[in-house]
Each structure stands twice: as C-alpha cells, then as structure tokens.
C-alpha positions in Angstrom: -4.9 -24.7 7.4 -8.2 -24.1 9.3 -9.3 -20.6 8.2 -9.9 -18.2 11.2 -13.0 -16.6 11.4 -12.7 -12.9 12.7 -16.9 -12.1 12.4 -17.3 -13.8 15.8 -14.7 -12.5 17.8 -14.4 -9.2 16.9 -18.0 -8.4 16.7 -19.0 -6.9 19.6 -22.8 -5.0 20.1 -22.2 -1.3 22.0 -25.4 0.0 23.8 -24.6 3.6 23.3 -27.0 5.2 26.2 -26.8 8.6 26.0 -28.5 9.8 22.0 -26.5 12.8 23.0 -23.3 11.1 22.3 -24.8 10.3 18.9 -26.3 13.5 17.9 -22.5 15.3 18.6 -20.9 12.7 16.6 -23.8 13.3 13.5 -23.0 17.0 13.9 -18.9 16.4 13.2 -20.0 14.4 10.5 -23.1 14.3 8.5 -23.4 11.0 6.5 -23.6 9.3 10.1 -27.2 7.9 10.5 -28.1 8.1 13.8 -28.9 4.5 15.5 -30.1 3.3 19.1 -27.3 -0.1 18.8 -23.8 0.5 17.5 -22.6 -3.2 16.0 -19.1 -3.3 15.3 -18.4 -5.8 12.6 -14.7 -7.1 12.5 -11.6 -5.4 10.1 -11.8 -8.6 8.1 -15.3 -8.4 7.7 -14.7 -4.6 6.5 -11.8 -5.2 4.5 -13.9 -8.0 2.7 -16.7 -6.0 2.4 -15.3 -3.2 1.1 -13.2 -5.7 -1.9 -16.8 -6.8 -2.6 -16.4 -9.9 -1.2 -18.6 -12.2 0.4 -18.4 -11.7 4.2 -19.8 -15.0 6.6 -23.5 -15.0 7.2 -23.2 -14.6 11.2 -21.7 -11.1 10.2 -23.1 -7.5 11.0 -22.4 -6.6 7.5 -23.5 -9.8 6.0 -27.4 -7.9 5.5 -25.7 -5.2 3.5 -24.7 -7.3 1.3 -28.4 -7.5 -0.5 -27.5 -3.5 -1.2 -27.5 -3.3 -4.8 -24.7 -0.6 -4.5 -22.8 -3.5 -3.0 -24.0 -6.1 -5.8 -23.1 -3.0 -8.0 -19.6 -2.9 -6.3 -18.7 -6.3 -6.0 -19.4 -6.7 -9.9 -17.1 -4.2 -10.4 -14.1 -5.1 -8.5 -14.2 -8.4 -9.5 -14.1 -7.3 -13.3 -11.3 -5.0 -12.5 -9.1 -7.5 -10.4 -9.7 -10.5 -12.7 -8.6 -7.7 -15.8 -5.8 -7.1 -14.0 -4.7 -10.5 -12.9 -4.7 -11.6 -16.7 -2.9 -8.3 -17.9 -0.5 -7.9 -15.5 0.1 -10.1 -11.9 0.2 -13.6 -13.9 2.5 -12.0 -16.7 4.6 -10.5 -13.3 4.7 -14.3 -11.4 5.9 -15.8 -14.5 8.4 -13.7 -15.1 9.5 -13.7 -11.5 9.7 -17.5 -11.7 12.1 -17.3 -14.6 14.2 -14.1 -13.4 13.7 -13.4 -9.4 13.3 -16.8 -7.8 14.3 -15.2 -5.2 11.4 -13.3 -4.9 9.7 -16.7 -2.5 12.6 -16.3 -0.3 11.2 -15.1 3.4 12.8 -11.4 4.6 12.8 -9.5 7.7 11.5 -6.5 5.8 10.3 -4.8 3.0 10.2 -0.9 3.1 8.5 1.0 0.5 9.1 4.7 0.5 7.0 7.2 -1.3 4.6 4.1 -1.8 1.1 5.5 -0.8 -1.7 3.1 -0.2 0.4 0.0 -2.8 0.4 -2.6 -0.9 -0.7 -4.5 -4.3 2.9 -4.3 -6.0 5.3 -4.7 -3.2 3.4 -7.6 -1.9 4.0 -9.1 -5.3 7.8 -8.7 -5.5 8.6 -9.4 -1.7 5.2 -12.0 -0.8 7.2 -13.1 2.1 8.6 -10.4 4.5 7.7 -10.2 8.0 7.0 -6.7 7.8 6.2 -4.4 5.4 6.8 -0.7 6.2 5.0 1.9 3.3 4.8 5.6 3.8 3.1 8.9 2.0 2.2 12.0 2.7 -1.9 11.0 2.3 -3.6 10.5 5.9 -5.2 7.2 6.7 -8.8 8.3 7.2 -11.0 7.2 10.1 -11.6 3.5 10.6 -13.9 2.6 8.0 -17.3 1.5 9.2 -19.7 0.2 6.5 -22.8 0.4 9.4 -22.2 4.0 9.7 -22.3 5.2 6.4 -25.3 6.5 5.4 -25.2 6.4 1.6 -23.7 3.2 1.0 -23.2 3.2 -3.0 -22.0 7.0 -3.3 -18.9 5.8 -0.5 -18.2 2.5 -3.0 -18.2 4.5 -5.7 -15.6 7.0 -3.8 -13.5 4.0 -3.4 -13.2 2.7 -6.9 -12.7 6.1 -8.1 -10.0 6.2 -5.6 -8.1 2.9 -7.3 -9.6 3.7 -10.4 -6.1 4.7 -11.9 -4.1 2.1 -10.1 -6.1 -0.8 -11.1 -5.8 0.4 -14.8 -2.0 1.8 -14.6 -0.3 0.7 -11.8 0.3 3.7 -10.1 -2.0 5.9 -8.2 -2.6 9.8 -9.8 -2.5 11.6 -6.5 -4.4 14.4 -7.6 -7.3 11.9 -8.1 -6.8 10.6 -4.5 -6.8 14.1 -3.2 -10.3 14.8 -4.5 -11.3 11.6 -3.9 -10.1 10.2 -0.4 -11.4 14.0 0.8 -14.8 12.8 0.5 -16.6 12.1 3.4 -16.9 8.4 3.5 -14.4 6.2 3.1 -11.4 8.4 2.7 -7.8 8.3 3.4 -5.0 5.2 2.5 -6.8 2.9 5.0 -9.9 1.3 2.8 -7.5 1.1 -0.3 -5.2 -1.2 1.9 -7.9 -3.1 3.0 -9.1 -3.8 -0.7 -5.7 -4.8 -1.6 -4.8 -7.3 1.6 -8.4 -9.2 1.3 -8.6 -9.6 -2.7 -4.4 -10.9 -1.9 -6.1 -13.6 0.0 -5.1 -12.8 3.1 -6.9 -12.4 6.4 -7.1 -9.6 8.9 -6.2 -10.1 12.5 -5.9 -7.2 14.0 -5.6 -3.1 13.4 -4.0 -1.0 15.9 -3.3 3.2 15.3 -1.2 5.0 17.0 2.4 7.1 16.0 5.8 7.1 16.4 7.7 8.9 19.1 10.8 10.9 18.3 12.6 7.9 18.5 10.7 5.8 16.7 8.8 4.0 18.8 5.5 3.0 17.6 2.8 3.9 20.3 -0.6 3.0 20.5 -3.8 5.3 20.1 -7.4 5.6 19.6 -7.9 6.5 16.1 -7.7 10.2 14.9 -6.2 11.2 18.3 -3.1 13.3 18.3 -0.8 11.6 19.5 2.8 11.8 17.6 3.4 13.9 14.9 4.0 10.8 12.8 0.0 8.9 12.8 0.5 5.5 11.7 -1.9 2.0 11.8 -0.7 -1.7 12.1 -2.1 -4.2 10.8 -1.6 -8.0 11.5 -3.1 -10.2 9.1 -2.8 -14.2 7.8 -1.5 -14.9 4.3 -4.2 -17.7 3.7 -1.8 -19.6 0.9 1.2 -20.3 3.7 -0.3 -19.5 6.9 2.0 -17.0 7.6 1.7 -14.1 9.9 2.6 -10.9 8.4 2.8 -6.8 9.7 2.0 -4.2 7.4 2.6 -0.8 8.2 1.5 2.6 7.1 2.4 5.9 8.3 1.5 9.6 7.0 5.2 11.2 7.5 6.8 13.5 5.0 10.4 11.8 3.9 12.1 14.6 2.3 15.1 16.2 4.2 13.3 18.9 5.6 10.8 16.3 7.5 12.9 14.0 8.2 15.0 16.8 10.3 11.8 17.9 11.9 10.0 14.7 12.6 13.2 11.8 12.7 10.5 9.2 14.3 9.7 7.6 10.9 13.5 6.7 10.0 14.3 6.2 13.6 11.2 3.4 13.3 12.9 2.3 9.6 16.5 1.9 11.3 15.2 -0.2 14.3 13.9 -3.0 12.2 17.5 -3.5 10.2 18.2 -4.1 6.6 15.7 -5.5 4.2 14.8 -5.2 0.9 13.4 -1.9 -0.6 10.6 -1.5 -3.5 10.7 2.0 -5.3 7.7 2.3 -8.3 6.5 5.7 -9.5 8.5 7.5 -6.9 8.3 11.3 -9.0 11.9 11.0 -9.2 12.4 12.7 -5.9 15.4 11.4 -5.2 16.7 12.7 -8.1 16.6 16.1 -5.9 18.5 18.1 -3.9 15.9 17.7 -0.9 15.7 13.6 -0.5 19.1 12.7 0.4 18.8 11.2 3.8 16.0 8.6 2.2 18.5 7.6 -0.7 20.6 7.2 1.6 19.1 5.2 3.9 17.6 3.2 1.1 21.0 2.7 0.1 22.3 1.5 3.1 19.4 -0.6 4.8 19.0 -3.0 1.3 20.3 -5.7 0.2 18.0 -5.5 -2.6 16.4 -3.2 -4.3 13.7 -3.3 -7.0 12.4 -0.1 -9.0 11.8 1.5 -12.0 13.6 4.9 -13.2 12.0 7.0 -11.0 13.9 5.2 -8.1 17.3 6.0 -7.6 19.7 7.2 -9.8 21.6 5.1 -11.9 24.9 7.7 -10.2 24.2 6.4 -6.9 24.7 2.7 -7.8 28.9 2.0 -6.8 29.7 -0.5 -9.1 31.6 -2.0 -6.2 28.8 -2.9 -3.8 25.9 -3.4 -6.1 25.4 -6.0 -8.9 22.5 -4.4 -11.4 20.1 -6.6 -13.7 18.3 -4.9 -16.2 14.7 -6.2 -17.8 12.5 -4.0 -20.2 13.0 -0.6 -22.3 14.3 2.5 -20.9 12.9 5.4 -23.0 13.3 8.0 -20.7 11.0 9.5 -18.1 7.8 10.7 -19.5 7.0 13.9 -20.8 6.3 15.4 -16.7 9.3 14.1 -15.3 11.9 14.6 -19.1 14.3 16.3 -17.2 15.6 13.5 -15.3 16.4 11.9 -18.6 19.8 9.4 -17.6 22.2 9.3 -20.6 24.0 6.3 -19.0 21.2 4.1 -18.2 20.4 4.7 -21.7 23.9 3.1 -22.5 24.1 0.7 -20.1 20.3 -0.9 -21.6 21.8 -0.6 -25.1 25.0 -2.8 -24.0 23.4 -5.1 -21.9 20.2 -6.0 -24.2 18.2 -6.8 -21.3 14.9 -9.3 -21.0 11.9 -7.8 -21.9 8.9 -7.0 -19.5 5.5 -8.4 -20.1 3.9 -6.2 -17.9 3.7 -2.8 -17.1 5.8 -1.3 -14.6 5.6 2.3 -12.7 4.6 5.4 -15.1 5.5 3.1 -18.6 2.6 1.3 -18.3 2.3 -0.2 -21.9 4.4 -3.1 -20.6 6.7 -1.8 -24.5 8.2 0.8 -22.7 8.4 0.0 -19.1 11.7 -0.8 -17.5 12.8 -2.7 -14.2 16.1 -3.1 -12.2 17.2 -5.4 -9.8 19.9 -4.3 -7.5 21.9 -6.6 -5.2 24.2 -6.0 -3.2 27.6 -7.4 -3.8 28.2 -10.4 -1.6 24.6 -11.1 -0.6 22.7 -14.2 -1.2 
C-alpha cells in the first residue's frame, strides 16, 4: 500500500497581517513566540513529531528536528517503546495468538470507559474496530503546535513525564497527569494520543473537535470553543499494516450517575453506534460503587465482549446465563488503595479453574506474577 503523505496537503502558510492578532494571543499565553508567518504543519507530522519520529523533509517541522531537545526526545521514546515492546506488547501478541484469536476479528466498535488518554492497550486487544470511543474526565488541551512553542525541550520533557508511568506500568497515575498536562505546553489527553497512534504505525488523516449535543450528536467546532457541554476530538487515521481506515474518539465527559443525568450526550453518542466490545483496565473500581450504575450497565448490555482486569466489573454482575468467563493470571486481590473491593468469589472461582498464566502485566498488578485478566463473552455470540 502506497503510504500517504499528509506534510503536503495539510501544510498550509497563514500570513497573519495584523501583529495585533499576535500580540493578544502571546498575552493568553506566554510561551507563544511571536512570528510575522504562521506555518501549519499537518497532525501527522505533529503526532510524528511529538513520538520522536522522523517527519518527511518537505515538512514545516522537519528543521526542528536538528533541536537537540528533539534528538534528546526521540532517544528517549524510542528506549522506552522498544523496553516496552520486549516486556510486555510481544509477550501480549503471543499470548493473544494462543488464547484470543479472536482478537484479529474486525468490530463495529470498541468503547473504553474510564480509559484516559490509552489508546495503547485497547488498540492491542481490539486492533480492528471501526471505531474506538475512550472517555475521562482529563480535557484534551489545545491542538498541539510544535512551531508555537517557545521552549521546545521543557514541552518534550512535559510529555514524557506525562507517559512516564504508563510506559513503565501500564496505567496512567492521574495525579501525575494533573501536574503535568497543566503545564503550559503540550497539555491535555490530545499529544499522549498522538504519541500512541504514530509509534502504533498508523497514519493521521484528519482531526476534527467539536461536542456532543444532548442527544448525542457529535457537532463540529473550532478548538477550545464552547460549544456542548461534552468537548470531544475525532480523529481519522490509516493503520499502515492493513490499510484500514479507523475513528478514534475522545471526549472529556464525567460517566458516573450524577453526569450522566446532567449531561446524557456521551451515552446517547455510545448507544447510537450499537453493541461492540468493551475494554476495562485500571478503572479505580468505580463500578464497584453505588454512583456508576448506568455505565455498568450499559457496558453490560452494549458487549458482546468484554476484557478487563479486577477493577472492571464485578464478578456479581456477570449472570452465569448470558456470559461465558475465561480466566488467565493471579487474582491476589486489589492493591493496598483499592483492598476493600477485595471479591471472595473470584478468589474461588481462580482457585477452581487454575487458569493460564499472564506473561505480562496487566492494569494496577503490573509484575506480570500477580496480574489477572478476564474474558467475558456473551453466551451465544461468535
């Protein structure tokens, strides 16, 4: 398959005229350099960029790649994704191969509730869905412009810092992204994803914002404009192994009870694209609570499939009658932060079944010992 080349298209040269226009935007936000000639370098170029990958020569952001925060950068990424290749995403593949073939199988959709900027791990379990739809309460962040940012290395930097714990854990500590995606440059969900789609070897089409209406219609908007109460991007990108066209989405929407009564957009949006699979990892056993009913339920409803760890659903909420379960790993209990969702009878139900173990880590169990898995399917589906 030819590879398409988004630099050309997408780059377009701006003349802002007025310096006026410049000097207000500088004043709402200080690490903007001033400059005569705005160059807008395509989101494939910027999602490359910022995975510290090379980007094509006839690129606007091809000259900051001689940055030695960039060199600095692209060093360390590609230490960190090779470390975690070996560690965990072969280890994952091969054991998908031998226990969730049907992992290859194409799907309308994938949703990932509670996920945050992951697109790493669901991409992994469901590489073929049409659309992904993942959700958290962390905002996307402006558009992330590398030709804007005035000190390059400190907004890199930001960014590892910001996948730091992900990279090295599998989960993301959102108290570190709170600090973090707060900084000036580079912040929110929407340079993590980025990082993730381009180093998954896929390539960026197109990235549109907007929000959902009250019944869940996704609307378009300039970015950072208030439109909905539910701000969301879309992104269209290639997967360069198959050629296939895939939709990720990403919205900022809170899913308890309480938000989902005061803002039903998000699960209006979910509803209107059918049933799917559903990925749960490092979910803070919320629905494990009195407040996240709806979302189990919908979960539980709009799957045919579900993968997770512990933190996912409760074991209780599994009917024996509709759902076949397949166990792989250790359950040891939550850890010491989550203890008192502790489940008695997954306990059992591992010690009866002496499931497969996991050569990788998995949600908070991250020594790949202790981590546990489940595959959920529903009872009459193939």
């Amino acid at each position: 398959m030819k590879k398409q080349s988004f630099g050309k298209t997408t780059a377009k040269v701006l003349l802002l005229i007025l310096a006026t226009a410049l000097s207000v935007s500088a004043q709402g936000n200080p690490e903007i350099a001033p400059r005569a000639v705005a160059v807008v370098a395509g989101p494939n170029d910027i999602a490359r960029f910022l995975a510290g990958m090379p980007v094509p020569q006839d690129s606007p952001l091809a000259p900051l790649m001689r940055d030695p925060g960039w060199q600095e950068h692209s060093a360390f990424f590609e230490k960190e994704f090779s470390k975690l290749n070996l560690r965990e995403l072969q280890k994952l593949h091969a054991w998908e191969n031998t226990y969730l073939p049907e992992a290859t199988q194409s799907i309308p959709v994938a949703f990932y509730m509670f996920s945050g900027p992951d697109f790493l791990y669901v991409d992994q379990f469901f590489p073929r869905a049409s659309v992904y739809v993942l959700c958290g309460k962390e905002s996307m962040g402006p558009p992330p412009d590398p030709l804007r940012i005035a000190n390059l290395s400190g907004a890199l930097g930001n960014l590892e810092n910001a996948m730091k714990s992900s990279l090295t854990t599998t989960y993301f500590i959102t108290k570190d992204m709170k600090v973090d995606l707060q900084q000036q440059n580079l912040n929110g969900v929407l340079p993590i994803l980025y990082v993730f789609i381009a180093r998954a070897d896929k390539s960026i089409s197109n990235v549109t914002f907007g929000s959902l209406s009250s019944n869940g219609a996704f609307q378009e908007s300039a970015p950072g404009k208030k439109g909905g109460s539910i701000p969301g991007v879309r992104i269209n990108y290639t997967d360069n192994q198959t050629g296939n066209s895939q939709t990720l989405y990403y919205f900022t929407t809170d899913i308890s009870d309480g938000g989902i009564k005061s803002t039903p957009g998000f699960l209006k949006f979910c509803d209107r694209l059918g049933a799917g699979s559903s990925f749960l990892k490092s979910s803070s056993y919320l629905m494990f609570e009195e407040g996240f009913a709806t979302i189990r339920n919908f979960i539980l409803a709009h799957s045919n499939r579900i993968v997770q760890d512990d933190a996912g659903i409760p074991l209780a909420y599994f009917d024996p009658a509709k759902w076949n379960l397949r166990l792989f790993g250790n359950y040891l209990g939550p850890i010491e932060l989550f203890k008192q969702h502790y489940q008695p009878k997954l306990r059992e139900l591992f010690a009866q079944s002496n499931p497969p173990p996991l050569d990788f880590g998995f949600g908070y169990r991250w020594n790949y010992k202790e981590a546990n898995l489940m595959v959920a399917e529903r009872k009459g589906f193939h």
